[in-house]
C-alpha positions in Angstrom: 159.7 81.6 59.3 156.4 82.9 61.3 156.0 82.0 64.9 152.9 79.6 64.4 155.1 77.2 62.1 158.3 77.6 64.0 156.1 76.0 66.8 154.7 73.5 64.8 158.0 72.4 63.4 159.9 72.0 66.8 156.7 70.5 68.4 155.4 68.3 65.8 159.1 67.1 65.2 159.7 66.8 69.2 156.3 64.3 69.6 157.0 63.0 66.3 160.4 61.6 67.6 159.1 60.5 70.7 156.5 58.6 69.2 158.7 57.1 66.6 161.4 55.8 69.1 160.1 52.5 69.1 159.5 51.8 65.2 163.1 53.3 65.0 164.1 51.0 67.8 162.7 47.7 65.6 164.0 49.2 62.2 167.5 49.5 63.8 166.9 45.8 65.3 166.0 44.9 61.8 168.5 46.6 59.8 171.3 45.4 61.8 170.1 41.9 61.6 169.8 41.6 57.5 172.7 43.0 56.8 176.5 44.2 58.6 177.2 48.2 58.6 175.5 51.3 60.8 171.5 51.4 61.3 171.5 54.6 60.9 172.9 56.4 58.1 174.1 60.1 57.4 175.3 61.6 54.4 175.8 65.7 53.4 173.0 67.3 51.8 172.7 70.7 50.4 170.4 72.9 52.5 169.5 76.4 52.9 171.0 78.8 50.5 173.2 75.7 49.3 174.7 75.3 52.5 175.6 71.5 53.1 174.2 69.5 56.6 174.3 66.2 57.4 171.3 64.3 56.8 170.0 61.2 58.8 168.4 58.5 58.1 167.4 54.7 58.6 169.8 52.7 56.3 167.8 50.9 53.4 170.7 49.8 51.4 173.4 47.5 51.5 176.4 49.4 52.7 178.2 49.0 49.4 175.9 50.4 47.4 177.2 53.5 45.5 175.7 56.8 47.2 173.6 58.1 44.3 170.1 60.2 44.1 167.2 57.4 45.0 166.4 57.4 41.2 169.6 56.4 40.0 170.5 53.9 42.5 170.6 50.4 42.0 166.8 48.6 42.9 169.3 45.8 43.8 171.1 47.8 46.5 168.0 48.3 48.0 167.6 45.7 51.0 164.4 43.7 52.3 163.6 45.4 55.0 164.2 48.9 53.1 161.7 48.5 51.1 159.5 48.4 53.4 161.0 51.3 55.6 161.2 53.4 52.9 157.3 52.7 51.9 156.1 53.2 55.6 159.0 56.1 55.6 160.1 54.5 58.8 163.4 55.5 57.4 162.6 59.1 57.5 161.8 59.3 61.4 165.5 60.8 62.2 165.3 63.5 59.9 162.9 64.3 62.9 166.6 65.3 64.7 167.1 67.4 61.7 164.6 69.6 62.3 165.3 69.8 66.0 168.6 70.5 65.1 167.3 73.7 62.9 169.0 72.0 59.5 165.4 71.0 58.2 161.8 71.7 58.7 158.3 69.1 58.5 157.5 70.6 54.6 160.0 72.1 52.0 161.9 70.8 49.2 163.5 67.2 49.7 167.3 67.9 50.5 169.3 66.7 47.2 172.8 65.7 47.1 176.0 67.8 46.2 176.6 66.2 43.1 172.8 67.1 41.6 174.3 69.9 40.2 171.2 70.7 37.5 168.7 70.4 40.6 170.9 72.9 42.5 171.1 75.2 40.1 167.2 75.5 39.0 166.6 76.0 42.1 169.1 79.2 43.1 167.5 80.6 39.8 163.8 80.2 41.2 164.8 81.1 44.8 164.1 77.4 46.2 167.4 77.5 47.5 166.3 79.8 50.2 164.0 77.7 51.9 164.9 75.0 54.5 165.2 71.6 53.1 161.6 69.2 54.3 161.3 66.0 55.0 158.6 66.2 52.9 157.1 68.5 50.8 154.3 69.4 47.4 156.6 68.1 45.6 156.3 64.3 47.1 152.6 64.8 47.6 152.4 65.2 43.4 155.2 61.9 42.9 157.2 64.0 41.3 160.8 62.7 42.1 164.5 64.1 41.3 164.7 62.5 38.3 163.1 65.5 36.5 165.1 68.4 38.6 163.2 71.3 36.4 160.0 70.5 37.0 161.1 69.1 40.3 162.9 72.9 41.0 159.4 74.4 39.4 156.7 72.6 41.5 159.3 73.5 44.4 158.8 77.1 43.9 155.0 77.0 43.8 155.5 76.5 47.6 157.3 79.7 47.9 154.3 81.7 47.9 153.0 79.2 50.5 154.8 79.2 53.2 152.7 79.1 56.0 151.5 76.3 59.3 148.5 76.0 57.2 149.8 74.8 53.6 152.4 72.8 55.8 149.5 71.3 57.6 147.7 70.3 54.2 151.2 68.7 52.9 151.4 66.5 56.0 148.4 65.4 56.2 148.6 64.6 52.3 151.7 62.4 52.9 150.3 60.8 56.2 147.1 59.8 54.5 149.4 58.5 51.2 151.8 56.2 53.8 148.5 55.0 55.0 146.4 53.8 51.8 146.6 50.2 52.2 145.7 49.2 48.6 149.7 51.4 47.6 151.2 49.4 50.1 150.2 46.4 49.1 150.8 47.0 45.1 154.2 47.9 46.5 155.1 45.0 48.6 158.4 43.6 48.1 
């Protein structure tokens, strides 16, 4: 990684984390009150060069709820409150830790789980595996989910050439300004 996004990362995570403290403080408040278990969750993802980490989050699901990819879990495991999290990506804000910790960074491809096997695999073959997992990344920006891992794993790889503060930059900006349209957040109001 060059020196200018190394600094972005660590700095832009760093303020991030600060500044989220209090929306994590009321989702934790929140969580906790609509339903029993930990506020915040972790789970192992696969990482760089397929090396598993342990990725955190704010929980948005009943604690019984089978751990699946997003796309194949249940819409009725999802709870009140994490719908909302997940579509201000409230949830999202420790992953800020993540990337402190060095086991993600701002932009790259979305960490999958051990068992997405065909995901994991199309990406080794187009060298996606080699970046650090993002919290987000081109392939969010375009709504393109893990449902499709191919094309996921090939719109992953158009990144590769593009690693850089700038492209990263574009990307965040992209999902900021996506969080922020008020007309999606309405139309996807529980």
């Amino acid at each position: 990684m060059t020196a200018p996004r190394e600094i972005l990362n660590f700095s832009l995570a760093g303020l991030g984390l600060l500044a989220g403290l209090p929306f994590l403080a009321l989702a934790v408040v929140a969580v906790r009150r609509e339903s029993p278990g930990p506020a915040i969750f972790k789970q192992t993802r696969v990482g760089r060069n397929g090396q598993p980490f342990t990725c955190y989050k704010v929980r948005t699901m009943y604690v019984d709820t089978p751990h699946l990819p997003t796309h194949e879990a249940p819409p009725s495991g999802v709870t009140a409150t994490g719908k909302w999290l997940r579509r201000l990506r409230i949830d999202e804000i420790p992953q800020l830790w993540n990337v402190l910790r060095n086991d993600m960074r701002l932009v790259g491809p979305r960490p999958c789980l051990p068992t997405q096997t065909e995901l994991i695999s199309a990406r080794r073959e187009r060298g996606v595996d080699q970046l650090y997992p993002g919290i987000t990344g081109i392939s969010q920006t375009l709504h393109i989910d893990m449902s499709t891992p191919v094309k996921l794993a090939n719109v992953d790889a158009t990144y590769l050439g593009h690693v850089n503060a700038r492209t990263d930059l574009k990307i965040l900006f992209n999902t900021v300004s996506s969080v922020l349209r008020w007309k999606d957040l309405v139309k996807t109001a529980p």
